[in-house]
C-alpha positions in Angstrom: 28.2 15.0 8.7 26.5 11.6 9.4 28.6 8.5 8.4 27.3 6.3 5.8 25.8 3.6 7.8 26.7 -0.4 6.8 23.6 -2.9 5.1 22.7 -3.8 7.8 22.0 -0.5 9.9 20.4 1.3 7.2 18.0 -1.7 7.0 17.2 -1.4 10.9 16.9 2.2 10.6 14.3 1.8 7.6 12.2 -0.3 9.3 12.3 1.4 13.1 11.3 4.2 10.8 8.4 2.3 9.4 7.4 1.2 12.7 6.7 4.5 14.0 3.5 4.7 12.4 2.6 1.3 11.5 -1.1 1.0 10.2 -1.6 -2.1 12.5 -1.8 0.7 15.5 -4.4 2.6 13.5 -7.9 2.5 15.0 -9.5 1.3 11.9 -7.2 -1.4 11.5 -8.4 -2.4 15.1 -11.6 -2.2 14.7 -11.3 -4.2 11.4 -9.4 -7.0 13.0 -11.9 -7.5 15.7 -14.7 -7.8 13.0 -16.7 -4.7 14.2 -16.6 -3.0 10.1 -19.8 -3.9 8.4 -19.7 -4.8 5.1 -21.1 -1.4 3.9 -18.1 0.1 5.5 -15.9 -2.5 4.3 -17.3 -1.5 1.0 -16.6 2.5 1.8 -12.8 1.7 2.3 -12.4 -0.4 -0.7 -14.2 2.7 -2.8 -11.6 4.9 -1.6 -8.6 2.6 -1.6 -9.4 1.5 -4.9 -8.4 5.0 -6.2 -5.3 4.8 -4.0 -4.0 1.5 -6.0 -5.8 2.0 -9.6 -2.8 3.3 -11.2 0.2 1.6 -9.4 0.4 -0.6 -12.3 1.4 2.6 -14.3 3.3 3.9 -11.8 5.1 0.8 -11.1 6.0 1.2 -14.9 7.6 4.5 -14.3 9.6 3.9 -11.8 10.9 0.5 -13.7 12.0 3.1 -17.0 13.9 5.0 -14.4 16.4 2.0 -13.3 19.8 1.9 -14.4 20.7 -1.8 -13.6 19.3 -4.9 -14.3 18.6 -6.5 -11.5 16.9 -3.8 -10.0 14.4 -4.0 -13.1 14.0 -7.6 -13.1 13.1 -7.6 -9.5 10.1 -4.7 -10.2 9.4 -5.9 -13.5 8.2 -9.3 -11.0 6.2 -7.1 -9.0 4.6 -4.9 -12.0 3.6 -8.3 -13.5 1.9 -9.6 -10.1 -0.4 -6.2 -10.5 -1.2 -6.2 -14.1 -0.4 -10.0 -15.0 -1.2 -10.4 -18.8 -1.5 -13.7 -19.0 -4.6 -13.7 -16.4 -6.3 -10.6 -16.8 -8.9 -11.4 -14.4 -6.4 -11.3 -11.2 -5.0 -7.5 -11.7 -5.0 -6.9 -8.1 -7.3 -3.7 -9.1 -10.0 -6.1 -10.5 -9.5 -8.5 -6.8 -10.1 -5.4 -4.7 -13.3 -4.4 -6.9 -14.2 -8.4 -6.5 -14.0 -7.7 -2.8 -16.1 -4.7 -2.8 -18.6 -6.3 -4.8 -18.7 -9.1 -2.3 -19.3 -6.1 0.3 -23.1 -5.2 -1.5 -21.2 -2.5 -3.8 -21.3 -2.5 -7.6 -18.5 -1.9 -8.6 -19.2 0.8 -10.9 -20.0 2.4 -8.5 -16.3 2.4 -7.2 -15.0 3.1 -10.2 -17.1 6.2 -10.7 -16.5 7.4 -7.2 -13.8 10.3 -8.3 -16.3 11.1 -11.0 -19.2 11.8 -8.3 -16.2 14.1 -5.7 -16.6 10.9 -3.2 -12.5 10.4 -3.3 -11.3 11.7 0.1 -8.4 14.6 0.5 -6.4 12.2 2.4 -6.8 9.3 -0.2 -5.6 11.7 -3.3 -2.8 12.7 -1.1 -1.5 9.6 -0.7 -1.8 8.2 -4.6 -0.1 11.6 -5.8 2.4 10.7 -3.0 3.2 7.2 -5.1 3.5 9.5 -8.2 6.1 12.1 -6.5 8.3 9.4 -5.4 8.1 7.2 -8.9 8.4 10.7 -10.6 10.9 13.3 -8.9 12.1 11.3 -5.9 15.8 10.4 -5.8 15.3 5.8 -6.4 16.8 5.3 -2.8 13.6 7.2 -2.3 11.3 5.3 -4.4 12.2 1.9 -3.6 12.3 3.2 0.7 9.0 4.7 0.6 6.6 2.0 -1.4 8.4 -1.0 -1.1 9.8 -0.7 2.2 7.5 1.7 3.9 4.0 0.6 2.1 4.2 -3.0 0.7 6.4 -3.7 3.9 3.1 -2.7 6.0 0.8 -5.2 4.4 1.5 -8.6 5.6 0.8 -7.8 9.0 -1.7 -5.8 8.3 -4.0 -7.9 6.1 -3.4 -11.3 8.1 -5.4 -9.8 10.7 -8.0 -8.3 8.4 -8.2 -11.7 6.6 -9.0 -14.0 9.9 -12.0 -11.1 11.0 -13.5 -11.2 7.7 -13.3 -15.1 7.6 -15.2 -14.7 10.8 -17.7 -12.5 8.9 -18.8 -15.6 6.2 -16.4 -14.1 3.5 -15.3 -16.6 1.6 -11.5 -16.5 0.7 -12.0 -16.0 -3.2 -13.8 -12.9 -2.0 -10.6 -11.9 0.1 -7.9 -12.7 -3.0 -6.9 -9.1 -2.8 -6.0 -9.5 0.7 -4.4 -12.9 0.5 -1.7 -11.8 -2.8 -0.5 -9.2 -1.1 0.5 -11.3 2.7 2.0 -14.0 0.0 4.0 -11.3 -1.9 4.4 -8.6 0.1 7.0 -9.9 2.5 9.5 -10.5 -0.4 8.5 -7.5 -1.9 9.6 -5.5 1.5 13.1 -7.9 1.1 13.7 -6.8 -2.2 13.3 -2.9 -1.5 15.6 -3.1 1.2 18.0 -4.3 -1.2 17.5 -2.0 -4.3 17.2 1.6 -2.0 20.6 -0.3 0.0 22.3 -0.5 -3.8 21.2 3.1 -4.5 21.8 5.4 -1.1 25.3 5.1 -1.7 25.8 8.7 0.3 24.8 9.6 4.3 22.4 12.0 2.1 20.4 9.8 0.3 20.7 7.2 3.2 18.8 10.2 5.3 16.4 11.1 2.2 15.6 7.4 2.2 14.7 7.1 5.8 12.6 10.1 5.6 10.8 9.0 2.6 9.4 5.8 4.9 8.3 8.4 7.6 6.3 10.2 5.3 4.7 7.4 3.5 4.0 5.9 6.8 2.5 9.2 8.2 0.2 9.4 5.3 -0.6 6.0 5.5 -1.7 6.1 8.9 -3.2 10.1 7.5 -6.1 8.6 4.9 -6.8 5.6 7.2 -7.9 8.3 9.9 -9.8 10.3 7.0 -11.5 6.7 5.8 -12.2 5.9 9.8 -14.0 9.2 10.2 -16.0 9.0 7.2 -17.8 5.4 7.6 -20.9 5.2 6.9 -23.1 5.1 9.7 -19.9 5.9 12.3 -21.1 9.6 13.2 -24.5 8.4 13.9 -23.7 5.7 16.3 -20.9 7.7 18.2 
């Protein structure tokens, strides 16, 4: 059997494993950083992604009821407030990325009713019930591994590029909030889950379970992107 790896390995091997797949290599998020997406197919990925990130508020919640110390709750408790904050409703990141699409030409009812109308790809619905299998059933070395290391751990890189292009585009950067709370949290949210699943894979087992839970998270990841990238509108027609 494997030998329980020190802090400082395990974190390596966490994010090597998040690397393997990193959403910055995906086509879309190429095409998206060279400002070739048009707004309508700006506004296609934010209908779909906004059913991927609806309910992490609740889920978020879940997986703050399962943890057994303190400090562990503390630091998600920061992060559940930065989605849902109370004491500015108008900033749930939710309500940012439905203020994005609308700045895209979509109403954003029309987001919000996309499930209701079977416009929610395979792919996306994959990856939210992903989120509630590993805030549900998962082991918390898995939990923390595979959304805050994995998924949040992603973003910054990711959405600095996307951020520049659409500046390019004549988005303004209240339009782009959504993008800009996550590269200014996100990067101490990554931190942090490196610390809590460190505190709770206290076995080679659940250091193991831990790395594979940012494989597949990343796999998926990179999984509805490809399913989002095929389905633009107007893609098929010019290819």
């Amino acid at each position: 059997m494997a030998d329980l790896m020190s802090p400082p390995q395990f974190h390596e091997a966490l994010e090597q494993a998040r690397e393997g797949n990193h959403s910055t290599r995906h086509p879309l998020s190429a095409a998206w950083a060279n400002a070739e997406l048009t707004r309508e197919q700006l506004g296609f990925y934010g209908t779909q992604h906004y059913y991927y990130i609806a309910s992490i508020p609740q889920q978020f919640a879940q997986l703050y009821v399962r943890l057994p110390d303190l400090h562990a709750r503390q630091h998600l408790l920061e992060n559940l407030v930065g989605e849902e904050d109370p004491a500015a409703p108008d900033k749930r990141h939710p309500d940012l990325l439905l203020n994005f699409v609308e700045a895209c030409g979509l109403p954003r009812e029309v987001t919000m009713t996309a499930e209701q109308r079977d416009e929610i790809l395979p792919a996306v619905r994959a990856m939210r019930a992903w989120i509630w299998e590993l805030v549900g059933f998962r082991t918390l070395a898995e939990a923390s591994a595979g959304i805050m290391v994995a998924l949040e751990g992603q973003l910054p890189r990711i959405y600095s590029a996307y951020i520049a292009a659409m500046r390019s585009q004549g988005f303004t950067d209240d339009e782009l909030e959504f993008f800009h709370v996550h590269v200014e949290n996100d990067t101490e949210h990554a931190a942090i889950g490196l610390e809590i699943c460190t505190s709770y894979a206290t076995t080679p087992e659940l250091q193991a379970q831990a790395i594979a839970a940012v494989r597949a998270s990343v796999a998926l990841r990179w999984q509805m992107l490809s399913s989002i990238y095929a389905a633009l509108p107007g893609r098929q027609q010019a290819a």
